[in-house]
C-alpha positions in Angstrom: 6.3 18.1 -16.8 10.3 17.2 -16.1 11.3 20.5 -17.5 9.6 21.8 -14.7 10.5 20.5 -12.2 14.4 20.6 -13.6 13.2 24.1 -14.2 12.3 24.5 -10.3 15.0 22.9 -9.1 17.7 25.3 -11.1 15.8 28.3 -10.0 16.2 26.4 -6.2 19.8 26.3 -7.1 20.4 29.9 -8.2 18.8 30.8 -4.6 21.2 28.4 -2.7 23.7 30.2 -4.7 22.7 33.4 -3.7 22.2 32.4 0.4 25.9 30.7 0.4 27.8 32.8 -1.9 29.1 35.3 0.7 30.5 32.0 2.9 33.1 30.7 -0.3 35.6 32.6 -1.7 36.4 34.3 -5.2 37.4 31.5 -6.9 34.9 28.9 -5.1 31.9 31.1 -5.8 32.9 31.8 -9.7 33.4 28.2 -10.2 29.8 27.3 -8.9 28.1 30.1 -10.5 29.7 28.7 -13.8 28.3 25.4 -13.1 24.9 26.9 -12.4 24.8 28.9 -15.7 25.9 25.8 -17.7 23.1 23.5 -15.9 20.4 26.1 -16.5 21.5 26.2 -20.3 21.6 22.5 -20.1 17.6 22.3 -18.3 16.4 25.4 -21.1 17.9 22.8 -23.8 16.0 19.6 -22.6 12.9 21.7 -22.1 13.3 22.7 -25.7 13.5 19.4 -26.5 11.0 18.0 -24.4 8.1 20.8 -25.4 9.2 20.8 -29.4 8.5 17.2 -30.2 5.4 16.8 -32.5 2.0 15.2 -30.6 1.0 12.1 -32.1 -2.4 12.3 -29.7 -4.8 14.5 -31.7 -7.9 15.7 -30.7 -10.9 13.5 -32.8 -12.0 15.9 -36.0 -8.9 18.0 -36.2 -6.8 17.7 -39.0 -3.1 19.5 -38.6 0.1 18.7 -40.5 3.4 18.8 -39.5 4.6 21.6 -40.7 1.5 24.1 -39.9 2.9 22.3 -35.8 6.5 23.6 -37.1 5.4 27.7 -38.2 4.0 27.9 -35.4 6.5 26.6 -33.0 9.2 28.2 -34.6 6.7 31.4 -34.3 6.3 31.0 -30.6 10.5 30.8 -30.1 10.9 33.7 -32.2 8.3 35.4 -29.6 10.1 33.9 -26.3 13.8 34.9 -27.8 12.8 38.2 -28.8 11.3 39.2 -25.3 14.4 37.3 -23.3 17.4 38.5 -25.1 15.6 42.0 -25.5 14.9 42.0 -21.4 18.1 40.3 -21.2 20.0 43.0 -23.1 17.9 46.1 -21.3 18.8 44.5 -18.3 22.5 44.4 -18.7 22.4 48.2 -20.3 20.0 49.6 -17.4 22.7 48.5 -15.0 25.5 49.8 -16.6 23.5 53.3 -17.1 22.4 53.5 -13.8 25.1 52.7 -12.0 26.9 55.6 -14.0 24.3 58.0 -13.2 24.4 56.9 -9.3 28.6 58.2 -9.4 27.2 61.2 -11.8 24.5 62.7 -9.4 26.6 62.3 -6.5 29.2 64.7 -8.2 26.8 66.7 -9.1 23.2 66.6 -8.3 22.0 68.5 -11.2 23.1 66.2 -13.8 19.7 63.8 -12.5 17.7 65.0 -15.3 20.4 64.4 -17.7 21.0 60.4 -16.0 17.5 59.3 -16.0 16.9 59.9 -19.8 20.1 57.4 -20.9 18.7 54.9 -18.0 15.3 55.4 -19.9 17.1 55.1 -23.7 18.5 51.6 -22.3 14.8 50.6 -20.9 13.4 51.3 -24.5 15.2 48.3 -25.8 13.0 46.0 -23.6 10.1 47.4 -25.1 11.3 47.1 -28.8 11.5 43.1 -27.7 7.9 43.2 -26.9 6.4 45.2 -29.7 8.5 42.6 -32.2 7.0 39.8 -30.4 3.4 40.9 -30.1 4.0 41.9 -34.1 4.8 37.9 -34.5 2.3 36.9 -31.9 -0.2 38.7 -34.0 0.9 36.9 -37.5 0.0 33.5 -35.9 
């Protein structure tokens, strides 16, 4: 339940960042958004932390050993980084591609047809992330 609400209150940061940016400078605004990346990695490893410690509270009747609790925890990261970094990575290729087509239609308007299948190409690695993650989703 603290992950959370460290979790709400770096996504409350990341909008104060984003209303109060345009009022600091270069420098100033670099410098906090490097303090808010490293305090987000810092909440995503306490919530790691927090969520991956073994329950010593089980249900009456059910018998589960420790490392049946660790397959399937390390199952469900392998799920959660294969959708992130692969939604991370699309995201970082889709802007790149798009923002090249943007200066490439407006040369030339013919060359949309051409743009929107590399934009699509860099989309398709978001959807590789899912498939591999429902494929280890569905091994659990």
């Amino acid at each position: 339940m603290l992950a959370v609400f460290l979790a709400i209150g770096a996504v409350a940061t990341v909008i104060a960042f984003g209303i109060f940016t345009p009022e600091l400078d270069r420098r100033k605004a670099l410098k906090l958004f490097k303090g808010l990346v490293g305090g987000s990695i810092a909440v995503i490893i306490l919530a790691f932390f927090l969520f991956m410690t073994p329950s010593t509270a089980l249900a009456e009747g059910t018998q589960q050993t420790a490392s049946a609790k660790s397959v399937n925890g390390n199952a469900m990261i392998g799920v959660a980084l294969s959708t992130g970094l692969a939604a991370l990575g699309a995201g970082i290729a889709v802007g790149m591609t798009g923002a090249a087509a943007i200066g490439a239609i407006s040369e030339d308007p013919k060359m949309l047809g051409r743009s929107l299948i590399f934009v699509g190409l860099a989309e398709g690695i978001a959807i590789y992330g899912l498939i591999i993650s429902i494929m280890i989703f569905g091994r659990v």
